[in-house]
Backbone bond lengths (Angstrom), bond angles and torsions (degrees), N, CA, C in turn:
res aa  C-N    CA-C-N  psi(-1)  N-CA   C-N-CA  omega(-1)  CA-C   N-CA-C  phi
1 X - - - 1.447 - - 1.527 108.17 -
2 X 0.985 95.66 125.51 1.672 118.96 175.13 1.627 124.72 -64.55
3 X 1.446 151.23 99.83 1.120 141.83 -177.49 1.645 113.59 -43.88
4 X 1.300 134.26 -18.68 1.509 137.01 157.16 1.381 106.37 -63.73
5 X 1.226 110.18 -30.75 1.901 102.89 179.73 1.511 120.99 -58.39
6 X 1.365 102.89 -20.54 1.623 115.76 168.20 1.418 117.99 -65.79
7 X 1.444 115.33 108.48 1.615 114.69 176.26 1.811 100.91 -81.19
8 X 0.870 126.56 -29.02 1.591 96.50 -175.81 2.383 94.22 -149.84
9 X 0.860 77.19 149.30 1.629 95.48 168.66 1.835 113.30 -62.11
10 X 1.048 103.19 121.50 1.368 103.52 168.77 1.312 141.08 -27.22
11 X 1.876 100.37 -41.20 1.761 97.65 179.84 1.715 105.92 -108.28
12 X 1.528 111.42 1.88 0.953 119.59 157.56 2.032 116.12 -59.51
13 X 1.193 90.94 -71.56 1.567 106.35 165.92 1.721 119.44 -49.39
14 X 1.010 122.78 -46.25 1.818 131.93 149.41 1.656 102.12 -27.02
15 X 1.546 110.08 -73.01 1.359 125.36 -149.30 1.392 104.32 -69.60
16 X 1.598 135.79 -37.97 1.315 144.29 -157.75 1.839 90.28 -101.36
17 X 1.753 138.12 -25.37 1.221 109.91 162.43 1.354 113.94 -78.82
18 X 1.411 137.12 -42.10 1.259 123.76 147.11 1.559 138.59 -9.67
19 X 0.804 119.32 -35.91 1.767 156.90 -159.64 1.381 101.72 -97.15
20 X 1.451 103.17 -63.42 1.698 114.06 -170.07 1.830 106.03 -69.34
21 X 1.723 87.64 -48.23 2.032 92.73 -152.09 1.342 100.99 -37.88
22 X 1.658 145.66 -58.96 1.452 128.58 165.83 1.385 129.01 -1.81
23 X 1.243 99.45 -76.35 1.189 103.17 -173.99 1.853 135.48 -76.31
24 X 1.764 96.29 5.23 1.146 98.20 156.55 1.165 126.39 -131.83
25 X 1.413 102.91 7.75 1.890 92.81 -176.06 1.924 98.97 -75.56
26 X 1.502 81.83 149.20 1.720 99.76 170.40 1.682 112.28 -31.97
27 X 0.957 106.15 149.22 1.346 142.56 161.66 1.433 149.41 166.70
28 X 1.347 122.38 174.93 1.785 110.59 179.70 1.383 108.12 -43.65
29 X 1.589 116.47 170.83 1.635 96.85 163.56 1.717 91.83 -93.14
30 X 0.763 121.42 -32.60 1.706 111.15 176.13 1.255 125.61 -59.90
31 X 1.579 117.21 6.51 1.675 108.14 -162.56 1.638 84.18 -149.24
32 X 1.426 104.23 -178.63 1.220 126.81 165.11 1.189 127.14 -83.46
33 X 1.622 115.69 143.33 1.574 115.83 -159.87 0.921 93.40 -68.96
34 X 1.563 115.70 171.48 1.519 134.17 -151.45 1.723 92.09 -146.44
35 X 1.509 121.49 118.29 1.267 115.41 170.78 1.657 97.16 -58.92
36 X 1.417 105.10 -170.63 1.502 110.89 -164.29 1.819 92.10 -168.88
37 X 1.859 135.87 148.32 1.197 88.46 162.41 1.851 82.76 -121.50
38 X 1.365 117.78 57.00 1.254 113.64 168.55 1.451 120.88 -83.21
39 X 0.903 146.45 138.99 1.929 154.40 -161.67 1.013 100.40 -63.34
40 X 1.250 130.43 -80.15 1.529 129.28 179.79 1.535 118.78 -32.44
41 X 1.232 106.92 -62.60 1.547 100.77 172.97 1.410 116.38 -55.24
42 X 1.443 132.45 -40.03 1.353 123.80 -174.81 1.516 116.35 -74.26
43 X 1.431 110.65 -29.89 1.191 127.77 168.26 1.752 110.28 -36.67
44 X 1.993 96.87 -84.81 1.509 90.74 156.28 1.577 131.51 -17.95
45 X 0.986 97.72 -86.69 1.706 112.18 -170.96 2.115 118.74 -43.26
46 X 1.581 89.61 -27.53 1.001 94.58 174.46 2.004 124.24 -83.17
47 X 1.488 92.71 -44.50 1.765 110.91 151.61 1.230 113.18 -32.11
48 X 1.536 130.54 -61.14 1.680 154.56 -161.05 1.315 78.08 -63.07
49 X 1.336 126.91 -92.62 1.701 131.97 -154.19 1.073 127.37 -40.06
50 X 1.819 109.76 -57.32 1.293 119.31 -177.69 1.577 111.00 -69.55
51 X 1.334 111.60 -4.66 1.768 111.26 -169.21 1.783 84.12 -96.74
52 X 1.104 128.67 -38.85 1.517 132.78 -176.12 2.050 100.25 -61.63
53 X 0.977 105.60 -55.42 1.253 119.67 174.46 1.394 109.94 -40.37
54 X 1.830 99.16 -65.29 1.479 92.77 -157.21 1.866 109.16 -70.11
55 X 1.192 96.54 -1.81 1.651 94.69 -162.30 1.972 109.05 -92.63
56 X 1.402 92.07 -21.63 1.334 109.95 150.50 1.241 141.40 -55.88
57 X 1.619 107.76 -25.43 1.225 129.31 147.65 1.253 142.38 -101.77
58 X 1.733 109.04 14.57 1.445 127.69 -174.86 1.353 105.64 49.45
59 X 1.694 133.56 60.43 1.222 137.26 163.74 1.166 93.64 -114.68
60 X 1.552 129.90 146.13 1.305 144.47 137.65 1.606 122.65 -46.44
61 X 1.451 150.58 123.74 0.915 162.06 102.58 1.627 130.75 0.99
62 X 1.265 125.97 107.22 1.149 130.88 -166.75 1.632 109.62 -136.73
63 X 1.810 122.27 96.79 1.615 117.85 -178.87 1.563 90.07 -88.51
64 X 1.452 85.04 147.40 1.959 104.48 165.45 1.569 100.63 -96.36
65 X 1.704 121.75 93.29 1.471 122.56 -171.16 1.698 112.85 -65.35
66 X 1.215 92.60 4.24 1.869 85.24 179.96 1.472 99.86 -93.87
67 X 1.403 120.09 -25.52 1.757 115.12 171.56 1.538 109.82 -55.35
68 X 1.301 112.54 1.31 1.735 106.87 -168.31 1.611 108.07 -108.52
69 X 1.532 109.95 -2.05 1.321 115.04 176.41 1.231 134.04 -48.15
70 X 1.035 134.84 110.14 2.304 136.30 -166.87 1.574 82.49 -21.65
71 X 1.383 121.30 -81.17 1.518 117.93 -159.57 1.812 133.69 -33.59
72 X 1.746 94.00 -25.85 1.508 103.02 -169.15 1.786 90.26 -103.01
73 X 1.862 108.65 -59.73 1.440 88.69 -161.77 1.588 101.93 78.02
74 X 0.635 155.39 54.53 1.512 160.86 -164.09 1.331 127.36 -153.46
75 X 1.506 137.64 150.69 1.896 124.14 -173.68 1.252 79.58 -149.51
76 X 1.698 96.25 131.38 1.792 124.10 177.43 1.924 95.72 -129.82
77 X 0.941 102.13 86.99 1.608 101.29 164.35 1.715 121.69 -109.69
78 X 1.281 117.10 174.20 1.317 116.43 -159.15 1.722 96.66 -142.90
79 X 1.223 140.66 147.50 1.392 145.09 155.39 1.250 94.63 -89.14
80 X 1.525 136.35 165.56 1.202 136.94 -172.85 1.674 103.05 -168.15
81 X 1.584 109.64 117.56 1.488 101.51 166.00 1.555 109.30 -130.80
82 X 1.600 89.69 123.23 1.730 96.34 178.58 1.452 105.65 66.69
83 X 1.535 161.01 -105.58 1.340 147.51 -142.05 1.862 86.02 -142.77
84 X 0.833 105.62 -34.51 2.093 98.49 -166.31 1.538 95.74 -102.25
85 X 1.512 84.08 136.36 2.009 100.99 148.78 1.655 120.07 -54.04
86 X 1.158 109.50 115.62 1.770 112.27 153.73 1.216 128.94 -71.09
87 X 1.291 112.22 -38.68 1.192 142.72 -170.13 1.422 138.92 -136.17
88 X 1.402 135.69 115.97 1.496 112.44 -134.21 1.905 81.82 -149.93
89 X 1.710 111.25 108.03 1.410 123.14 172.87 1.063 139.67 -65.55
90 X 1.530 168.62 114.89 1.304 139.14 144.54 1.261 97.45 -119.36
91 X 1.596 101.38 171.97 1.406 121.05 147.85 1.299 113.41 -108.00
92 X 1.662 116.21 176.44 1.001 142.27 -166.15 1.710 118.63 -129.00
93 X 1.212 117.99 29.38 1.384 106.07 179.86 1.111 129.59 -62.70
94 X 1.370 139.89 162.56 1.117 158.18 177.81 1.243 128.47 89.00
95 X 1.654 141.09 -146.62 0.987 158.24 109.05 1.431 114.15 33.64
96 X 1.572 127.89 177.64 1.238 121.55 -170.98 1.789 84.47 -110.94
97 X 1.401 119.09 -36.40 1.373 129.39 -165.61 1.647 95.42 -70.05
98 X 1.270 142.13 -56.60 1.095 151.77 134.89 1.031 122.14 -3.25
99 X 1.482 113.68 -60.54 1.926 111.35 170.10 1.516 119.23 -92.32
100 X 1.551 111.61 13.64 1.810 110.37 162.13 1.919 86.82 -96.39
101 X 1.320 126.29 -52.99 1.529 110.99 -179.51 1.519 112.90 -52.41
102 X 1.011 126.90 -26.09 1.453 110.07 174.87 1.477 131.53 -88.23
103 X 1.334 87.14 -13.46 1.549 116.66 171.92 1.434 105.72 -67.68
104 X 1.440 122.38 -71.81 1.288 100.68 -171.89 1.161 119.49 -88.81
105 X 1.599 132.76 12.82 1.346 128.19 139.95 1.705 123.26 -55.59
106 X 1.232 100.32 -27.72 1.089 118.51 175.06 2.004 127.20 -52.00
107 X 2.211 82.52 -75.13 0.995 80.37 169.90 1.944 137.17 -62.70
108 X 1.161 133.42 0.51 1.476 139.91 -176.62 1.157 92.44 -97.51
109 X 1.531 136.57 10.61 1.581 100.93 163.62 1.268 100.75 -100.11
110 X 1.382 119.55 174.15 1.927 129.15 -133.31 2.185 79.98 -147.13
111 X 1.520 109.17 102.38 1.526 114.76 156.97 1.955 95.00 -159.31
112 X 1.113 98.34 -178.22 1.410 112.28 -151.80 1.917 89.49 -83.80
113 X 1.250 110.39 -23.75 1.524 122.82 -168.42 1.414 97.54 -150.09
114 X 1.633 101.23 148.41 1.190 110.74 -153.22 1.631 102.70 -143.16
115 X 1.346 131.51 69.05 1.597 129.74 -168.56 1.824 104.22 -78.90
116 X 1.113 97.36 132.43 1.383 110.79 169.13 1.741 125.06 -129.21
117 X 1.358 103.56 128.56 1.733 92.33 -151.48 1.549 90.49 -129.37
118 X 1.610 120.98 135.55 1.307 121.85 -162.41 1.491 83.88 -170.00
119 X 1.896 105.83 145.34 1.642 101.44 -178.33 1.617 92.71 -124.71
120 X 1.562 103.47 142.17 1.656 110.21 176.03 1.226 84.75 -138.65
121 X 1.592 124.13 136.89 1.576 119.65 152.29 1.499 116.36 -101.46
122 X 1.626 118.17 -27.22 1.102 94.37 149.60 1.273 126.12 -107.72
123 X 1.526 116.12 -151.11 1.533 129.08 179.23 1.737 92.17 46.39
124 X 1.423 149.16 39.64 1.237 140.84 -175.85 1.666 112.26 -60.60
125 X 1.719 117.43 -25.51 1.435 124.72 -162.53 1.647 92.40 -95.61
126 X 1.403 110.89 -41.58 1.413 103.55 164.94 1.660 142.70 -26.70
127 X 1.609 76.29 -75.41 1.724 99.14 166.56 1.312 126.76 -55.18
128 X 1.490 122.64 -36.38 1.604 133.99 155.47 1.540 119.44 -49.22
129 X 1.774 111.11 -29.25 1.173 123.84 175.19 1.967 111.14 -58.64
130 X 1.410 81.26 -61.71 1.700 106.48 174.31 1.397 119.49 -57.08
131 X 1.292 135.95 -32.86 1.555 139.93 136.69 1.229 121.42 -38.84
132 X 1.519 115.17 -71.45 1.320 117.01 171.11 1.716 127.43 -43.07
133 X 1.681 109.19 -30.23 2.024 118.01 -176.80 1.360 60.83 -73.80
134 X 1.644 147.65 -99.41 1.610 140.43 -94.31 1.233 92.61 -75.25
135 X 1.067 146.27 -50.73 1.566 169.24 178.13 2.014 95.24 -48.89
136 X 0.978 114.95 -24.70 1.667 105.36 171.62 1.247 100.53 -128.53
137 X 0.579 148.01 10.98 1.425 150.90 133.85 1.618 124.07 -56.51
138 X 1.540 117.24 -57.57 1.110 121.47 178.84 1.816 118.89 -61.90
139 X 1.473 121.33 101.36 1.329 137.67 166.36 1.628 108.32 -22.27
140 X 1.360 123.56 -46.13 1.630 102.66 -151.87 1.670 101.47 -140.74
141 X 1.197 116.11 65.28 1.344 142.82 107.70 1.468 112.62 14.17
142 X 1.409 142.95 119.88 1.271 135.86 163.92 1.532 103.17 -128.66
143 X 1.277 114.65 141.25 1.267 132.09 -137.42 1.837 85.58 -91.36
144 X 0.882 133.68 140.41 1.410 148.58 -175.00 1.382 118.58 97.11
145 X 1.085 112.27 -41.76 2.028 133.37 166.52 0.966 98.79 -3.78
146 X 1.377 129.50 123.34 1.612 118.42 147.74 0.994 114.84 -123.42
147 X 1.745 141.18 148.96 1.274 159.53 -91.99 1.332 91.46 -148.52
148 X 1.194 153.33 153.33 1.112 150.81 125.78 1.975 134.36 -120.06
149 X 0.584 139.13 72.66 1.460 148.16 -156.01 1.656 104.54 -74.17
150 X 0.811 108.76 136.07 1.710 108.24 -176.67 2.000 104.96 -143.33
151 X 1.324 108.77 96.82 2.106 124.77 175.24 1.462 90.57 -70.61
152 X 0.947 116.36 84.78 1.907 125.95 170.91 1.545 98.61 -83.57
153 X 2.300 101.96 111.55 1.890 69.91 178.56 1.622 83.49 -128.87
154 X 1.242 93.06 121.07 1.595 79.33 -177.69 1.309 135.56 -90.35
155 X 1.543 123.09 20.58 1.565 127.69 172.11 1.773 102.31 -93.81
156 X 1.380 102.36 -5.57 1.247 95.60 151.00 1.417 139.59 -129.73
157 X 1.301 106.94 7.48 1.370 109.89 158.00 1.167 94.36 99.07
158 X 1.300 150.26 22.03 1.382 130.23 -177.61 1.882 91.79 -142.08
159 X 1.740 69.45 163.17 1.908 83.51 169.66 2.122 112.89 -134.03
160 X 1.066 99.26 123.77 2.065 90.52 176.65 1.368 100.38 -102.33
161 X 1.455 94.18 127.87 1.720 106.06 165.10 1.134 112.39 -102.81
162 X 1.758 123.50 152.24 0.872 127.29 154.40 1.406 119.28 -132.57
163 X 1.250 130.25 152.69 1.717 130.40 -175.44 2.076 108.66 -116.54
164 X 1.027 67.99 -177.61 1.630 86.78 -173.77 1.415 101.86 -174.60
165 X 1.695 110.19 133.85 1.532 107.48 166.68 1.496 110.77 -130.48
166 X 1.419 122.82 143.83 1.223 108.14 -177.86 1.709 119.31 -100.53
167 X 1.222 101.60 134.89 1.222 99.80 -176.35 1.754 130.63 -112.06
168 X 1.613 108.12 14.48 1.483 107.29 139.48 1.423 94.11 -128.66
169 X 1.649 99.11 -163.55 1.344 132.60 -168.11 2.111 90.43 -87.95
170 X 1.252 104.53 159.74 1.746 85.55 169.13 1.326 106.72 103.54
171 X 1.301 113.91 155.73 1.572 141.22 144.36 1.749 105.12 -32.27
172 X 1.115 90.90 153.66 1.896 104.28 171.83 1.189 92.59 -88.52
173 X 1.684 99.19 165.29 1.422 91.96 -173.19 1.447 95.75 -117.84
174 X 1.097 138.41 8.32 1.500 141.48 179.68 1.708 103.12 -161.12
175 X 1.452 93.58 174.29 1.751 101.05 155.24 1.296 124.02 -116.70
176 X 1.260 116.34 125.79 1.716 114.67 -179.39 1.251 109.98 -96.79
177 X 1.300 131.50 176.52 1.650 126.54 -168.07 1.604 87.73 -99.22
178 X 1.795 108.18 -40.96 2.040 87.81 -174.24 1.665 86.25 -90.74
179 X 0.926 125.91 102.82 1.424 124.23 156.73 1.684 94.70 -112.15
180 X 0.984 134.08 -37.31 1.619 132.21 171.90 1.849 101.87 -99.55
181 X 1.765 94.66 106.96 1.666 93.54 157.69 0.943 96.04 -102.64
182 X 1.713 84.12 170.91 1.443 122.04 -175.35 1.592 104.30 -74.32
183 X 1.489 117.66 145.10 1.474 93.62 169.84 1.407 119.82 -98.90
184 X 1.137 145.92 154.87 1.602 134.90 -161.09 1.189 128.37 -45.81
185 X 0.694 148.06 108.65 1.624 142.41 -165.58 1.326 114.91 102.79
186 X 1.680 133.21 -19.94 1.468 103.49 175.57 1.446 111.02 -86.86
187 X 1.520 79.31 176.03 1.111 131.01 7.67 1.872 125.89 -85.10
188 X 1.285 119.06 167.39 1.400 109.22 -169.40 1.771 93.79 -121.63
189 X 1.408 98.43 125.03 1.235 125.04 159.80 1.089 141.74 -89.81
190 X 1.600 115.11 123.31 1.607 132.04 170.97 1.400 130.53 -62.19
191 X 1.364 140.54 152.87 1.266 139.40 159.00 1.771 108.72 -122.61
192 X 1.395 107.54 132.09 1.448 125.55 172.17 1.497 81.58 -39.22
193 X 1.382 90.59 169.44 1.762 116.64 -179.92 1.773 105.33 -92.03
């Protein structure tokens, strides 16, 4: 993977869902949106942005409609330019058992950037723990990849990113404690509309 394969910078991409989430999370049309931390709705809202995003960057948009199934509740989207993914979506709802299965569904998809969006308010250092085992664990690693993790919590209005880029082909070869930075600014905070 090529460093041009990157359509947008990390805290760039941070700063513009920040920016956006207003204007799409649910609400009356007479009132002000109302965070929510139900799946479906974030799902939406999250679809809305990244399709605003990607079009901002003249990428095509691609949902995987079986992530939308009652059972999962789940959003798998893709940026797409010309034949390859740039950009390759999920979420992470639920459970801790739930967010190692989505994890390593996760990790085997193949784009230049890789956002992963899952909300914990607590145990937050935990769950970074549990990213970080799946993240050395996973065999096939492509050397440019970068990671993106996004703690979306929305009764409080904020989101923490963290990145990771890989820099061979392969398995990690250890675990480091900063193997997930922070990306500049989080966490990055929203305001109701």
């Amino acid at each position: 993977m090529l460093l041009q394969d990157r359509v947008i910078a990390p805290e760039m991409l941070a700063r513009r869902m920040a920016e956006l989430i207003p204007e799409y999370l649910p609400g009356m049309d007479t009132g002000a949106a109302e965070p929510s931390d139900r799946r479906i709705c974030w799902n939406k809202t999250l679809k809305a942005l990244l399709t605003a995003i990607a079009a901002e960057h003249e990428v095509q948009v691609e949902v995987d409609p079986a992530s939308h199934a009652p059972k999962d509740e789940q959003l798998d989207l893709r940026w797409r330019r010309g034949d390859g993914a740039v950009l390759a979506a999920s979420t992470g709802w639920g459970d801790r058992d739930s967010l190692e299965r989505r994890l390593q569904r996760f990790e085997s998809l193949k784009a230049g950037q890789k956002l992963f969006i899952y909300t914990c308010s607590r145990w937050q250092d935990a769950v970074l723990e549990q990213i970080s085992a799946a993240l050395l664990r996973y065999p096939f690693h492509v050397e440019g990849e970068q990671y993106l993790f996004v703690n979306l919590i929305g009764a409080e209005s904020k989101m923490y990113f963290h990145s990771v880029e890989m820099v061979k082909n392969g398995a990690l070869e250890k675990y480091r404690p900063d193997l997930l930075r922070p990306i500049s600014g989080s966490p990055f905070a929203w305001r109701s509309r």
